[in-house]
Structure formats: C-alpha cells, structure tokens
N, C-alpha and C positions, 0 to 999 in steps of 0.2 A: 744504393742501387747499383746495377750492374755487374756483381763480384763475380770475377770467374768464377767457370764453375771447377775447375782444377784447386780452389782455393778455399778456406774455410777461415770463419772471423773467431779467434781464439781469445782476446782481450778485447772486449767491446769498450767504445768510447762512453763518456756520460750519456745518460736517457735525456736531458736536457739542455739547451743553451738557452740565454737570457739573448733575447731581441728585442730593439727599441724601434718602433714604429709611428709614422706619423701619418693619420690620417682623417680626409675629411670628419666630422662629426657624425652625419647620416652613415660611416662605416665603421665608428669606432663599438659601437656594443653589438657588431657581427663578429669582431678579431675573439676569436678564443684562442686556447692551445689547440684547439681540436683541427682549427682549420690553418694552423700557420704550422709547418714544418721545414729542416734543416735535412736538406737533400746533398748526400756525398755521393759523389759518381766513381764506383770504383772501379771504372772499365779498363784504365792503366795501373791500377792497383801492382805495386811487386811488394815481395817477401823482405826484402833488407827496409823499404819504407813506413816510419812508423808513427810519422807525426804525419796530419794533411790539412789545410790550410782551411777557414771556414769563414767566408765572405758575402755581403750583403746580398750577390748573386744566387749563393744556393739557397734562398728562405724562398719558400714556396708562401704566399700571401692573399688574400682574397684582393680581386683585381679593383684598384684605385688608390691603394695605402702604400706607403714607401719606408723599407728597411731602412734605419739613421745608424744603427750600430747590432753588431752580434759578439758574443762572448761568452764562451771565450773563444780566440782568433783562430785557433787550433785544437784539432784534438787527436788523441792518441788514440789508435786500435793497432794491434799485433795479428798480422795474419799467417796461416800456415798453408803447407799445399798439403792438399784430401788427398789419401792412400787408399788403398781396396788390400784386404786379405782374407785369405781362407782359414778360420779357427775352427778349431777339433769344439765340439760339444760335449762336455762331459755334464752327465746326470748327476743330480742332488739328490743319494739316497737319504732316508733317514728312518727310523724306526727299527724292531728288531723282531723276524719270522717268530713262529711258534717252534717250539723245543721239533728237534727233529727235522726240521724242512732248512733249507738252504737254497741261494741263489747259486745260480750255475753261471747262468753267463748274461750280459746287459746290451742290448743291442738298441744304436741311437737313428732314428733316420730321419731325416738324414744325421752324417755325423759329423759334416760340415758345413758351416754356413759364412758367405758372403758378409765382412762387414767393412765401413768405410766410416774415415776421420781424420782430424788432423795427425801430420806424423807422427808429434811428439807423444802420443796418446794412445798410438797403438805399439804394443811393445809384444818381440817377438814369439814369446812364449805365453802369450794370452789364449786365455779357453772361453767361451763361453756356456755359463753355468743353465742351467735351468731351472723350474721352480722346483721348492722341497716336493719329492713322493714321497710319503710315508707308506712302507712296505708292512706295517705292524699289522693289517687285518686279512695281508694274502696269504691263500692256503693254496694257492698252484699259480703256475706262467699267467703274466696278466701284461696288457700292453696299455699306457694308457696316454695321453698329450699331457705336453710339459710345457709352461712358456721360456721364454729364450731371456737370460739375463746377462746385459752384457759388461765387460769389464771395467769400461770408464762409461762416466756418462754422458762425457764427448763423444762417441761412438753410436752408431746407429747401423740398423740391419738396412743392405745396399737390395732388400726384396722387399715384400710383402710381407713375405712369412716371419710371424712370429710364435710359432711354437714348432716342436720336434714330435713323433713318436717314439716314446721308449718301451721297450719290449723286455720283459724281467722274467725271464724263464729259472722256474723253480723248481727243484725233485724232495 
C-alpha cells in the first residue's frame, strides 16, 4: 500500500507468506486466505531499499484471532522511479500495392504519444509500433486506425488513447 506515485514496483515480492494463527474455535473455519492479508506500507519506500521487514503487525486478520509467526520475516521487491516520454509512432506497414500504384507519403496522428514506466525500461531511441496495416487490397489514399503497441511491456500509455490515425496516401 501507499507507493509513491513517482515510483514503480519492478521486482515484486512472493504472492504469499505462510502465517500461523491462533484462534478461538467459533473463528477458526472463518480464517481463509481470502480474508487474512500481509499489508507493506510503502509510504517511505526509497530506491537503494530493497529488502523490508515483515511482522505480525502487518497481517490484516479477521477480529478475535492473533498472528504467532509470519514468514518469511522479509521480503524483497526492487523499485524504480516512473519516467514520462514522448515516442515517435511509427506505422507497421505490411503487404504489397497492385503493379503500378505506390505509396507516396504516411501520415501518423498523432505521431507522438505520451508513455510512462520504470526508467530502466524506457530507453532513448524507443518507437512505439502499431498494429500490422496490410496495404495489399488498396487501390488509392486510404486513412484508417491502428492500435498502439508498445516497446516493453513495463510501459504503459500516460492517456487514454490507444490507437493513432494513419493516413496512406497513394498515386
């Protein structure tokens, strides 16, 4: 809970810890997994920290049963700090016109879009691609939507928008 939002979990810890509980009988066939949880507060969370301590305090429990042991005592996640940059969109043509006709010029719009993620992840000369157009059955300019595919898939679009107009003007 709490991760900055300047921050992004890049190595997530185990999905599980083993807790030993001790509780009256009238509560013991309410304890599932479903209702007992291992709450990490990452409201101080920093970047060089990478181990964090895991204590009979943070087991969320149904009220009247008492944590005796959690483990394991620690766990590891790796975190990074979330970047924003603007990558060029480049179209996925694919297919080939009919004898005679040719593309002239490819127009993306937009023809950049907003994406954010951890830093190691986004690297400077990244494009994001689009879905394949096959141009094999156009016989003049045709404009059509493309969805947005992005380079890692630690990356995510910092909008709404996921797709682009592409504009394939042909003579």
């Amino acid at each position: 809970h709490n991760l900055p939002s300047d921050m992004v979990i890049v190595e997530k810890p185990p999905a599980e810890v083993d807790v030993k509980i001790r509780a009256p009988k009238r509560l013991i066939g309410q304890i599932t997994p479903s209702n007992v949880h291992a709450v990490l507060d990452l409201r101080n969370a920093r970047i060089d920290v990478q181990d964090y301590a895991l204590n009979e305090s943070m087991i969320s429990i149904p009220p009247g049963a008492e944590v005796k042991e959690v483990r394991p005592s620690q766990v590891s996640l790796k975190l990074e700090r979330t970047i924003q940059a603007m990558l060029e969109v480049e179209p996925t043509i694919t297919g080939e016109l009919q004898e005679g006709l040719g593309v002239v010029k490819i127009e993306v719009a937009p023809s950049q879009v907003l994406v954010r993620g951890p830093e190691s992840k986004l690297k400077k000369n990244d494009t994001v691609r689009t879905t394949p157009i096959d141009i094999t059955s156009f016989t003049q300019s045709q404009e059509v939507e493309a969805n947005l595919i992005l380079p890692n898939p630690d990356l995510r679009l910092a909008s709404t928008q996921t797709a682009v107009r592409v504009k394939i003007v042909i003579q």
